[in-house]
DRENDREN-775413 format. One record per residue (C-alpha): residue in three letters; y negated, z, x negated. Coordinates in steps of 0.1 Angstrom, whole numbers, padded with zeros to 4 digits, always signed. Each point is the difference from the previous one (the first is absolute). Layout:
N
ALAYZX/...
//
This chain:
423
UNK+0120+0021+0112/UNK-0019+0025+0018/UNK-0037+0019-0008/UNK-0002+0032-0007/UNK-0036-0001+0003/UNK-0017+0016+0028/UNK-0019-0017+0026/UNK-0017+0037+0009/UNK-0013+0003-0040/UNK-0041+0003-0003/UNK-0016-0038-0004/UNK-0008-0002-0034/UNK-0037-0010-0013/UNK+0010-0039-0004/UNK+0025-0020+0021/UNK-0006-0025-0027/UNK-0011-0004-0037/UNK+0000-0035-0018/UNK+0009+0009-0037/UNK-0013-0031-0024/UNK-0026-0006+0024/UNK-0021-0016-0032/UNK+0029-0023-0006/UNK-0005-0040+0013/UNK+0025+0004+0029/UNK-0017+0041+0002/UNK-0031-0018+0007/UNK+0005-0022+0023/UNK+0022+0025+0020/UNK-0030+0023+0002/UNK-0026-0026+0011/UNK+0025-0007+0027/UNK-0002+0036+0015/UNK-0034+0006-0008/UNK-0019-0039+0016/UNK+0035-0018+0017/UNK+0018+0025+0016/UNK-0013+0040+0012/UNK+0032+0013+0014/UNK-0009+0027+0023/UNK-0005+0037-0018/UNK+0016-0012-0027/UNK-0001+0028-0028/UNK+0004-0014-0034/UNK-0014+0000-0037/UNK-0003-0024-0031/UNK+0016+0009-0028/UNK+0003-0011-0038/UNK+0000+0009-0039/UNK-0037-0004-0003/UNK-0027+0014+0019/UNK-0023-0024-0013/UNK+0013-0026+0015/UNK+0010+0013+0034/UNK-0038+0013+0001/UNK-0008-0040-0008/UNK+0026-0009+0026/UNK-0016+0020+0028/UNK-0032-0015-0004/UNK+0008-0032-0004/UNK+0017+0004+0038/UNK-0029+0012+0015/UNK-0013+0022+0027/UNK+0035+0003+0016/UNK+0018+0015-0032/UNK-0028+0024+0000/UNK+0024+0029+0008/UNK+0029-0009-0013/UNK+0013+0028-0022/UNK+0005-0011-0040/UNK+0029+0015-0017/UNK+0007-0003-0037/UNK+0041+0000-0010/UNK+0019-0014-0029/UNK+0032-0017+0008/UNK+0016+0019-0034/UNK-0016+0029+0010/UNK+0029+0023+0024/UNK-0027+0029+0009/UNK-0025-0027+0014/UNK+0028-0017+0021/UNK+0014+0033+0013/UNK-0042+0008+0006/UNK-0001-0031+0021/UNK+0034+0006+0021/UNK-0014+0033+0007/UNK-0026-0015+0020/UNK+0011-0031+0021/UNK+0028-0010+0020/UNK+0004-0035-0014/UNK-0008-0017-0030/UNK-0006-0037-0004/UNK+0004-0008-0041/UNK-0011-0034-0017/UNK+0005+0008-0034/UNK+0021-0022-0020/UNK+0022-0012-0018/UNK+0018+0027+0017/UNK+0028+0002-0023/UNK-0029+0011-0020/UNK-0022+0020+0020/UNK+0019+0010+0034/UNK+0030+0019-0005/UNK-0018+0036-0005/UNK-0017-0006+0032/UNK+0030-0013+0020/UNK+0016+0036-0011/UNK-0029+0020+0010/UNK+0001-0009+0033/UNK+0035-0001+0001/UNK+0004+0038-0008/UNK-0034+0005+0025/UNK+0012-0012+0030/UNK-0029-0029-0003/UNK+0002-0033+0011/UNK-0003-0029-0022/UNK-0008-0038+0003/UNK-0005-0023-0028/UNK-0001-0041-0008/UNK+0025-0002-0030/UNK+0018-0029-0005/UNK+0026+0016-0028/UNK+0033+0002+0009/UNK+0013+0017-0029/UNK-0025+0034+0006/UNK+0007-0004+0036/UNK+0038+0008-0006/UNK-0005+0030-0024/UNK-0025+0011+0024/UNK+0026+0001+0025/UNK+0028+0014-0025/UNK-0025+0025-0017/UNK-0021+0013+0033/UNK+0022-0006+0036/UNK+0012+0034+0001/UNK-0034+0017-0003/UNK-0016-0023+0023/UNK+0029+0010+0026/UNK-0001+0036-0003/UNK-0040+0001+0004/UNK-0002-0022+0027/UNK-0025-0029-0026/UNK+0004-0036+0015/UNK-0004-0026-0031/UNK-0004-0028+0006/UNK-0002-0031-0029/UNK-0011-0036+0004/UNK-0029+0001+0027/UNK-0016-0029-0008/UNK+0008-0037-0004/UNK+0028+0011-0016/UNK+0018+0005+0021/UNK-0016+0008+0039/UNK+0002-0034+0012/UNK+0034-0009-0015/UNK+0015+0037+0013/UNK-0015-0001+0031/UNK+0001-0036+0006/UNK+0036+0004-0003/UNK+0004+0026+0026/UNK-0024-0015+0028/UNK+0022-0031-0002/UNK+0035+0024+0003/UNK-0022+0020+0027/UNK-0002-0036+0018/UNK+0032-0011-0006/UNK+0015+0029+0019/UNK-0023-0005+0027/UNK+0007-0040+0003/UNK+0036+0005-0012/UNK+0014+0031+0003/UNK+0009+0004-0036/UNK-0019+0002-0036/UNK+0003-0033-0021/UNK+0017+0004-0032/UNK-0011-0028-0015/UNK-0040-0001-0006/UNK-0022-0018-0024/UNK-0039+0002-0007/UNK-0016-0030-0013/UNK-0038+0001-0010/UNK-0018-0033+0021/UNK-0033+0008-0017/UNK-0015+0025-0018/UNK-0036+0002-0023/UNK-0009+0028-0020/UNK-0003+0011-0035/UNK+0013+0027-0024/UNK-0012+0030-0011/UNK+0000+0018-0035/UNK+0021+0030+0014/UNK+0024-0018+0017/UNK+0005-0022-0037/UNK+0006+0033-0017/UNK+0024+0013+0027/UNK+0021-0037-0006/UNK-0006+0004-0037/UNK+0010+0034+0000/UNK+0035-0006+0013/UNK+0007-0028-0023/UNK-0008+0021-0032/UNK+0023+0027+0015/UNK+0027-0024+0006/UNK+0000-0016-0034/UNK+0009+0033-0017/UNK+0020+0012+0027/UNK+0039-0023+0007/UNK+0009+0029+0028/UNK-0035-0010+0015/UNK+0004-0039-0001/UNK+0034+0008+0014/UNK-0019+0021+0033/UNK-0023-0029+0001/UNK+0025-0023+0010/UNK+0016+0023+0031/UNK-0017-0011+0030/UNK+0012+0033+0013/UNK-0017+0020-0022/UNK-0017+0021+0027/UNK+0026+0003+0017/UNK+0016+0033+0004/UNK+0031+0011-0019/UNK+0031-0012+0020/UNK-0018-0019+0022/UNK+0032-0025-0005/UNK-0018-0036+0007/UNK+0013-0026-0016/UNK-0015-0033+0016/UNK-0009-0023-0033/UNK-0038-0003+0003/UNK-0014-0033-0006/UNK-0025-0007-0024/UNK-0025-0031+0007/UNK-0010-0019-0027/UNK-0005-0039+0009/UNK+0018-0011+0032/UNK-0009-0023+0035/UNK-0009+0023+0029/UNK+0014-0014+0030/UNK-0021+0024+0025/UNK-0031-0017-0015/UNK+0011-0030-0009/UNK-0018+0012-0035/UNK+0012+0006-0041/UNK+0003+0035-0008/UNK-0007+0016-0028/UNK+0005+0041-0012/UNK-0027+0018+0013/UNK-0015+0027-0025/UNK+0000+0030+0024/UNK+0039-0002+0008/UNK+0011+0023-0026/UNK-0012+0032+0013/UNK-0002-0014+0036/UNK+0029-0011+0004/UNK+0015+0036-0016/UNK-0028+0017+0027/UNK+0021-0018+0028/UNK+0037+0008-0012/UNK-0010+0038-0003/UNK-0016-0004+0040/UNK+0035-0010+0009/UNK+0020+0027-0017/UNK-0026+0027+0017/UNK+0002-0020+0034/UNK+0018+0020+0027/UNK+0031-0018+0002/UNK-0014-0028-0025/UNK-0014-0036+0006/UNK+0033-0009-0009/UNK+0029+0006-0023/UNK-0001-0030-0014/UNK-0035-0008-0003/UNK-0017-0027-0017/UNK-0034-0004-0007/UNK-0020-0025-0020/UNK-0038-0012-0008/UNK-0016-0029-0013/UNK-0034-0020-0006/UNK-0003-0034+0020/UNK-0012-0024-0025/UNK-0004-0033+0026/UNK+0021-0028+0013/UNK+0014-0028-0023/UNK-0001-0013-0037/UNK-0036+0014-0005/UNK+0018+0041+0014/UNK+0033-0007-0019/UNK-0020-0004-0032/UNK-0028+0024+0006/UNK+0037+0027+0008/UNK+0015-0010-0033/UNK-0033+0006-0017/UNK-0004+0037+0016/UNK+0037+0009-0009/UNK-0003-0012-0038/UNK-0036+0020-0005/UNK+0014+0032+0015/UNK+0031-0006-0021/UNK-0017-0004-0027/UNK-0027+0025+0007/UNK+0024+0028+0000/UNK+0017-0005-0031/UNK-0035-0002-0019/UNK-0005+0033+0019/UNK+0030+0014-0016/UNK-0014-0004-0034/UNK-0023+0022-0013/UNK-0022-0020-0023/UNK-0009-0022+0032/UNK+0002+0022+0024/UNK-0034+0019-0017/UNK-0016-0036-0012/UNK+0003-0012+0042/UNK-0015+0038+0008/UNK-0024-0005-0024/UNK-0015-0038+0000/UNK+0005-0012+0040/UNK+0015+0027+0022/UNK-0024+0019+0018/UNK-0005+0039-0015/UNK+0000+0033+0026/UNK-0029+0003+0018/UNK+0000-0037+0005/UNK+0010-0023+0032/UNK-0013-0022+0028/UNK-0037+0001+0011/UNK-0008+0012+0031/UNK-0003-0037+0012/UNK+0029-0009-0014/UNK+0016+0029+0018/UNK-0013-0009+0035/UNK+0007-0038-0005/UNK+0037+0012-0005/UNK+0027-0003+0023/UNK+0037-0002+0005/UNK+0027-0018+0024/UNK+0037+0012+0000/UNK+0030-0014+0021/UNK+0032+0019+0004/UNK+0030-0017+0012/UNK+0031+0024+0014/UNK+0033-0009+0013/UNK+0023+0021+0019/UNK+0043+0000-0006/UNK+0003-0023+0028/UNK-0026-0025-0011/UNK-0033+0013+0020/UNK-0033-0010-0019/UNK-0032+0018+0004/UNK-0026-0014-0020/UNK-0032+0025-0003/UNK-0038-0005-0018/UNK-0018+0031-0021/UNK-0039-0005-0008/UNK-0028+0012-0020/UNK-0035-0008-0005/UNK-0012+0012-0038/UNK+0011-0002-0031/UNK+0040+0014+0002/UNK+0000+0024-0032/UNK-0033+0017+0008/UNK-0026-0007+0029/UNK+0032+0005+0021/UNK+0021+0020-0019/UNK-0027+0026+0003/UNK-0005+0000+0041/UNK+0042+0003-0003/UNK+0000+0025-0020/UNK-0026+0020+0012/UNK+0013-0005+0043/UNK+0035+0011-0019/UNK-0013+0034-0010/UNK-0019+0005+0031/UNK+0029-0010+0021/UNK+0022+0021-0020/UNK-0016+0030+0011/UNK-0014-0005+0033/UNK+0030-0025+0015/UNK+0028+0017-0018/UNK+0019+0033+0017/UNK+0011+0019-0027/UNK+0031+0012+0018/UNK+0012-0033+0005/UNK-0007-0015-0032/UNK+0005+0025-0027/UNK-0008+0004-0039/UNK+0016-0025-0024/UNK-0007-0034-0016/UNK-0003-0026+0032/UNK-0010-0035+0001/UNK-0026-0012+0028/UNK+0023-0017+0019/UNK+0024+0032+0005/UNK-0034+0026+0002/UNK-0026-0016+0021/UNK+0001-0006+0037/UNK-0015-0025+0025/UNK-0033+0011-0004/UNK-0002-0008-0038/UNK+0008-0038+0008/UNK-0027+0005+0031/UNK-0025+0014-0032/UNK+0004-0028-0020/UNK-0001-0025+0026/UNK-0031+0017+0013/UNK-0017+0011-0036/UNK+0017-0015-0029/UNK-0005-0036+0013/UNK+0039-0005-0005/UNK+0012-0023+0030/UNK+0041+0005+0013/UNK+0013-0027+0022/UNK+0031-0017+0011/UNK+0003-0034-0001/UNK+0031-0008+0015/UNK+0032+0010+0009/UNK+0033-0024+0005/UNK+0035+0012+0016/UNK+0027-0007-0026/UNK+0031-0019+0008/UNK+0028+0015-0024/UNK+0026+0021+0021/
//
């Protein structure tokens, strides 16, 4: 893919707008730029539905979001996108469910040559995105770029800083990798429930759709011709850890993230590559139960989901509404651990660590998403990475991983490494 737009063209008045910037992940994203992080003449706006509340928004940031222009837009409303691609470079969007609220945006900048970053988690939009959108993004140079967040930066790029260090220690990728989740604490918020919730009430009226959910490949582009079966966890002994596994929530659109890196991957990780995550539940009788107990509830969980009647009395008596989600001590208080394990053809191990230190679906979710847009159009060269629909790990350089070491409080590491001793 190549850009056709023009490094010469006149800088336009923002390099950066965050559209839902009221939203609870909006939010949090803006008191990051505003009181966390100041990244050097950084031009960029706030902007949401109601006026009202971005006015409310800038004061309750204080002195620093003083300046920061407010700019009203509806995501049904095509004039007020276009309005807004007219005057940045970039645009940062929280609004979900995006199967919902997104697509008119993602078009808008696709036809406007605008960059795009967003935190969904839906794999179903993300593949009529693609299918819908791909050519216009090519032809006007726009960069979109889905699942900036939790989901899925630090599975994607997790995954290629351990292929990145199994070439260096090996010589070759791995084509065998699997993520398992050591620790993590956090919480859920109301828009990332109606994103979930949202997919199953599409599903159940939809067999084609419950059919797409199944493909791991999904995201992958047409012909890509993998065919490597995919494993799915659901309660099993991890030998690495010497810990019970059980299926890790996240794995459905991260695991989907990962498979379309690979088919976009110069030369691939790997033909036949396999890849895997899981939640670490503990050692012993007390894990294998406590894995067996995870499995059933999310088995059960999602076929409740699937039916109507309970799907609204769960969104309605227990399961947090939009607008709703961790405190702010909850968020800082948060953290996560992952391991990935790779092996190489010829039996060489690499076993590597990925860190953060809030809350993983929002306090840092936001300082992702929010050093993904910024890298994306300061760290980026147009003429090397044109317009299209990418995935972090096949868009961003070196310099993003140095970002979020150095400003999203996201750790990468290698752990070990072990020469194989298959011939």
């Amino acid at each position: 893919m190549s850009s056709v737009a023009s490094s010469l063209s006149p800088a336009k008045e923002f390099e950066l707008i965050v559209f839902g910037a009221t939203s609870f992940v909006g939010k949090i994203l803006c008191h990051y730029l505003c009181n966390e992080y100041q990244e050097p003449n950084l031009r960029w706006a706030m902007a949401a539905r109601s006026g009202e509340k971005l006015a409310a928004l800038q004061a309750e940031l204080g002195p620093n979001a003083a300046a920061i222009p407010l700019l009203v837009a509806e995501s049904s409303d095509t004039q007020s996108l276009e309005a807004l691609c007219q005057r940045t470079e970039l645009i940062i969007s929280t609004v979900g469910p995006y199967a919902l609220y997104g697509e008119q945006l993602v078009a808008a900048c696709a036809r406007a040559g605008v960059d795009y970053c967003d935190l969904t988690g839906e794999p179903q939009w993300i593949r009529r995105m693609i299918e819908r959108y791909e050519p216009a993004a090519q032809k006007s140079g726009a960069r979109i770029v889905h699942s900036c967040g939790f989901d899925s930066i630090p599975s994607d790029m997790g995954v290629k800083y351990l292929q990145q260090a199994a070439e260096s220690a090996f010589g070759v990728r791995c084509n065998r990798i699997k993520m398992r989740v050591v620790k993590m604490k956090g919480g859920a918020s109301g828009g990332t429930v109606a994103s979930g919730l949202n997919v199953y009430r599409e599903a159940a009226k939809d067999p084609a759709l419950r059919a797409e959910l199944r493909d791991m490949y999904s995201l992958c582009p047409p012909g890509h011709s993998f065919t490597a079966r995919q494993p799915s966890v659901n309660v099993e002994f991890d030998e690495d850890s010497g810990s019970w596994a059980a299926p890790f929530i996240m794995a459905s659109i991260n695991t989907r993230i990962v498979l379309r890196s690979n088919a976009l991957w110069p030369g691939h990780y790997a033909t036949d590559f396999v890849y895997d995550e899981a939640l670490l539940m503990g050692a012993g009788e007390k894990g294998h139960k406590a894995a067996k107990r995870l499995a059933l509830g999310m088995k059960w969980g999602m076929f409740a989901m699937a039916i109507s009647p309970l799907r609204a009395l769960a969104q309605r008596l227990f399961l947090p509404k939009p607008g709703e989600g961790p405190t702010p001590e909850q968020q800082l208080q948060g953290m996560y651990d992952l391991q990935f394990v790779g092996t190489t053809p010829s039996g060489d191990r690499i076993v590597t660590r990925v860190t953060g230190d809030r809350d993983p679906g929002y306090g840092s979710t936001a300082k992702m998403l929010a050093q993904a847009g910024i890298s994306l159009r300061r760290d980026v060269d147009q003429g090397e990475i044109g317009g299209g629909f990418w995935t972090t790990a096949t868009v961003f350089n070196s310099r993003f991983l140095a970002r979020l070491q150095e400003h999203a409080g996201l750790t990468f590491s290698v752990l070990e490494t072990e020469r194989g001793t298959k011939k």
